[in-house]
C-alpha positions as CSV (number, residue, x, y, z in Angstrom):
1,X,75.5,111.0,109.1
2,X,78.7,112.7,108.6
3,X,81.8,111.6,110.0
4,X,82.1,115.2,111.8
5,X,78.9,114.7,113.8
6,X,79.6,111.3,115.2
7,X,79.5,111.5,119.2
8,X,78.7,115.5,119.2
9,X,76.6,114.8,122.1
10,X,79.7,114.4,123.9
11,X,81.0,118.0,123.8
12,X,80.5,118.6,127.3
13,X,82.8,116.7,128.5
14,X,84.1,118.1,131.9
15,X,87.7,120.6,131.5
16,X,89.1,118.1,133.7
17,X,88.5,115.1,131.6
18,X,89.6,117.2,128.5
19,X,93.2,117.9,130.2
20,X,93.5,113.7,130.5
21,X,92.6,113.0,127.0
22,X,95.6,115.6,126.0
23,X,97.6,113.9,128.2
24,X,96.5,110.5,126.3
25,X,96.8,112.0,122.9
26,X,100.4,113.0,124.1
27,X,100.9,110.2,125.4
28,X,100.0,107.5,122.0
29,X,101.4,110.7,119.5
30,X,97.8,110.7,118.0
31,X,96.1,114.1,117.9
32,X,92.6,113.7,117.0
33,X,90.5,116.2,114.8
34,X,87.4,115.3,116.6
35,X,88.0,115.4,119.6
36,X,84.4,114.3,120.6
37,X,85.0,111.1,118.6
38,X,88.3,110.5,121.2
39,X,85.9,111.3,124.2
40,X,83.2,108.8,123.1
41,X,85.5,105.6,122.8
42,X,86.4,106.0,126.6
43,X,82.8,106.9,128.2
44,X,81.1,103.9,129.6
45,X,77.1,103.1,129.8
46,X,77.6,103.9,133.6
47,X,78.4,107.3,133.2
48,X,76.5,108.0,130.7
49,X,73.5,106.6,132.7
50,X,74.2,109.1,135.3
51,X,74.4,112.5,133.3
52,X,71.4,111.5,131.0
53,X,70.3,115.7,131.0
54,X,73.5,116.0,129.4
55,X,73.3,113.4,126.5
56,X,76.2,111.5,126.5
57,X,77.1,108.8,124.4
58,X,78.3,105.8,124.6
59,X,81.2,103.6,123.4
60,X,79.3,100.5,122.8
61,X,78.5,101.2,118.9
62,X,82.5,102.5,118.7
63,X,83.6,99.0,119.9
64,X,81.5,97.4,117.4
65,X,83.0,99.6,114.4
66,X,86.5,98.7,116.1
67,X,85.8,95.0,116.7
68,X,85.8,94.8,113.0
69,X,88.6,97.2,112.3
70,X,90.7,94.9,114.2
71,X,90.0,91.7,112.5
72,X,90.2,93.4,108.9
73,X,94.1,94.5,110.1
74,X,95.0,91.7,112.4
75,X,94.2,89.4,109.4
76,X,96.0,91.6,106.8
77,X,99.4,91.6,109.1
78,X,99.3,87.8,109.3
79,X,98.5,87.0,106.0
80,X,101.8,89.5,104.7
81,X,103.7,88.5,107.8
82,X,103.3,84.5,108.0
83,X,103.0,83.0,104.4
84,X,103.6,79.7,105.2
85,X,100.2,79.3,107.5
86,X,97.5,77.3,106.9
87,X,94.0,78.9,106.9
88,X,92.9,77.8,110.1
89,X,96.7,78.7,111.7
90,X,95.8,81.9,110.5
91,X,92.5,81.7,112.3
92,X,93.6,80.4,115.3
93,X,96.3,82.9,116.1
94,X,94.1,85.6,115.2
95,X,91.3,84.8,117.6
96,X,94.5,84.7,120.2
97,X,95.3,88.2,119.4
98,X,91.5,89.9,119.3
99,X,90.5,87.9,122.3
100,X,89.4,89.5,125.7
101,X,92.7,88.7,127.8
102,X,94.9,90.1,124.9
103,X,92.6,93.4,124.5
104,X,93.2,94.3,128.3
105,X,97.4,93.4,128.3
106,X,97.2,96.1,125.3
107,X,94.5,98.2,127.5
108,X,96.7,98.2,130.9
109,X,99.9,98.9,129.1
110,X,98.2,101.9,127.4
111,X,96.8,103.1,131.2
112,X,93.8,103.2,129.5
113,X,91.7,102.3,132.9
114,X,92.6,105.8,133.8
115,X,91.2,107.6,131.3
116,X,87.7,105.8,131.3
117,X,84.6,108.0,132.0
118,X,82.3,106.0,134.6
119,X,79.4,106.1,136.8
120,X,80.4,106.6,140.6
121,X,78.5,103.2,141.1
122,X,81.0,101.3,138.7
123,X,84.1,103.4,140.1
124,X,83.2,102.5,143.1
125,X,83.3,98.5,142.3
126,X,86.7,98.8,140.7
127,X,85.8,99.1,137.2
128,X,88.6,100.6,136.0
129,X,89.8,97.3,136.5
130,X,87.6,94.9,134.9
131,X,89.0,93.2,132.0
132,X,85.8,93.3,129.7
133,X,85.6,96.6,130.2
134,X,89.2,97.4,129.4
135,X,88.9,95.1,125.9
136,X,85.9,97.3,125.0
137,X,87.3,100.5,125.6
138,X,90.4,99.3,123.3
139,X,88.5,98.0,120.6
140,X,86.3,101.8,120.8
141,X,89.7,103.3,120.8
142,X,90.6,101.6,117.6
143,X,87.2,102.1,115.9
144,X,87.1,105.8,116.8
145,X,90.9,106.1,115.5
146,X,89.6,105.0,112.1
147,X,87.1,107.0,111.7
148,X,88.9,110.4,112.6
149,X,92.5,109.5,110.7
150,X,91.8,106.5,108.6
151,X,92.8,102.9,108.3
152,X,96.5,103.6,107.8
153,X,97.2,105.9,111.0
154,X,95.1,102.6,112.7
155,X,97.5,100.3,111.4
156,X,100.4,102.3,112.2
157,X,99.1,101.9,115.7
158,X,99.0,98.5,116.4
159,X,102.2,98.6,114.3
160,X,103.6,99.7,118.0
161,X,101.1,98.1,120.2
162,X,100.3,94.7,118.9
163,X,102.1,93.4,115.8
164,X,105.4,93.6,117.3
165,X,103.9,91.4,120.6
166,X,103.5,88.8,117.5
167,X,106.9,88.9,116.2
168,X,108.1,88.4,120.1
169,X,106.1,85.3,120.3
170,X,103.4,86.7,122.9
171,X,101.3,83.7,121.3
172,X,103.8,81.6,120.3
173,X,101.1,78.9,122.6
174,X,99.0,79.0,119.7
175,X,101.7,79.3,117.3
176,X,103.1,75.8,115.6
177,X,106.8,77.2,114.4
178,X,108.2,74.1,114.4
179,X,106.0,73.0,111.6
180,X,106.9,75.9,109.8
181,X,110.4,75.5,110.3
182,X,110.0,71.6,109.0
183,X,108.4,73.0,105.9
184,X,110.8,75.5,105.3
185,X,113.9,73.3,105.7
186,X,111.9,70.7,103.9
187,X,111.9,73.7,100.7
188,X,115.3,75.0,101.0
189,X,117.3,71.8,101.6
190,X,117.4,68.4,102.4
191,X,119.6,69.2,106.3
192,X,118.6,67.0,109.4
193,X,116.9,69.2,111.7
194,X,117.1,68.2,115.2
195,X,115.8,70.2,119.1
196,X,118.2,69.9,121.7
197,X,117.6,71.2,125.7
198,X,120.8,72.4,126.1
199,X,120.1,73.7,130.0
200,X,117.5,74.1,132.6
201,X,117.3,76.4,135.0
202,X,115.5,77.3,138.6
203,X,113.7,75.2,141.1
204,X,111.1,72.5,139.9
205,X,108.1,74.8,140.8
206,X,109.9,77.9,138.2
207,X,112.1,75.9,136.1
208,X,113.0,77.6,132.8
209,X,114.7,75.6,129.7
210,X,117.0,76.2,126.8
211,X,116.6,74.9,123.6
212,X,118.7,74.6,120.3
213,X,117.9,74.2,116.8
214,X,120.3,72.1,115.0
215,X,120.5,71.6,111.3
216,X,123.1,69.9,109.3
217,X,125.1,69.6,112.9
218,X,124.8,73.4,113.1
219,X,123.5,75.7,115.8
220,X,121.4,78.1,114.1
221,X,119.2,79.6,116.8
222,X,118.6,79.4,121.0
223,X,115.2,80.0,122.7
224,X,114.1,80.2,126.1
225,X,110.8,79.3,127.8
226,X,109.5,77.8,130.9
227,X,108.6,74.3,129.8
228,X,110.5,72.3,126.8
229,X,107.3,73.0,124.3
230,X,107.9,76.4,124.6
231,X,111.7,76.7,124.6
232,X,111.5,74.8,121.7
233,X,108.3,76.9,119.9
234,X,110.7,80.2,120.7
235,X,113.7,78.2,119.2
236,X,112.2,77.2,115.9
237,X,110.5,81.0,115.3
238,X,114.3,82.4,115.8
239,X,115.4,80.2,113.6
240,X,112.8,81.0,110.7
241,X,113.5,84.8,110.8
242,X,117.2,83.8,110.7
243,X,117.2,81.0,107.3
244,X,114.5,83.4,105.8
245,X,117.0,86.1,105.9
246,X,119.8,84.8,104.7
247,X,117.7,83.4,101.8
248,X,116.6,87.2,100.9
């Protein structure tokens, strides 16, 4: 089957649907050629079990395509972006990123629960809302954005969607930067690297801490987080970007 007649069961999608996904294509700066390819990512099995005359399609076989679009550039990104990882760091933080609950933040700050196309029987049980629904209709999203523009306009994407989350330290949980920092001082010289809570902050149910890296008596980098673990996780990823760039 041609790429062209993928989801051209969905060309009857109702005007007023069709102004929303303009507004969404607007929206992301992503103009599809087939449009009915866009339309199939965000119809749901409800809807389409409710207009069966018309023939809808839907999203379930995108999601599978995009499931494995993800992975493919997910893994590329932290293989270029974190050399120092182990295989199964690599694994680990990747599974953070492709998982469910990361899939609907990237949904809901998208809006994408408002472009869905449902049955009245799941609208009416808030399914907008439901987070395996969201995660689906972002992973059919991505698959349906490779096949109409290619791998590099899907990477360019998450390029504003997901990998900079990463580089923030959304899942710096899941993250070890201090043992990457160790390593990395451990290569470059032979300082005494040392974490220091320089402050804590708010009351004992919301408390928030400060933590410095220190090497060779030096400050080199502050991060914030609300337990010491974390202050110190943030810390020590500041503190990598900042000795790998003096070193380039």
């Amino acid at each position: 089957m041609k790429i062209e007649e993928l989801s051209k069961k969905n060309g009857a999608i109702p005007e007023q649907a069709r102004s929303k996904f303009e507004e969404l294509q607007n929206n992301l700066g992503l103009h599809f050629t087939n449009k009915n390819v866009l339309y199939n990512a965000f119809t749901h099995s409800s809807y389409v079990n409710e207009h069966r005359r018309k023939q809808y399609e839907d999203n379930e076989r995108l999601e599978f395509l995009g499931d494995a679009v993800l992975e493919l550039t997910v893994s590329k990104f932290l293989f270029l972006k974190f050399p120092k990882m182990t295989e199964g760091q690599l694994t680990k933080l990747r599974a953070a990123i492709v998982c469910e609950p990361a899939l609907v933040i990237f949904a809901n700050e998208l809006k994408f629960g408002e472009f869905v196309l449902l049955g009245k029987g799941e609208e009416n049980t808030g399914g907008r809302e439901r987070p395996a629904l969201l995660a689906d209709c972002f992973e059919a999203f991505v698959g349906a954005l490779y096949l109409d523009q290619g791998l590099e306009t899907v990477v360019g994407f998450l390029g504003k969607v997901v990998f900079p989350k990463v580089e923030l330290g959304m899942f710096s949980d899941v993250m070890d930067f201090k043992s990457q920092l160790q390593e990395l001082v451990q290569q470059t010289s032979s300082g005494s690297l040392q974490y220091a809570i320089v402050k804590e902050n708010g009351p004992a149910h919301k408390r928030t801490f400060v933590s410095q890296v220190i090497l060779n008596d030096v400050v080199i980098s502050e991060g914030h987080g609300k337990s010491k673990k974390e202050a110190e996780q943030k810390a020590a990823q500041i503190a990598i970007h900042t000795l790998t760039n003096k070193k380039d």
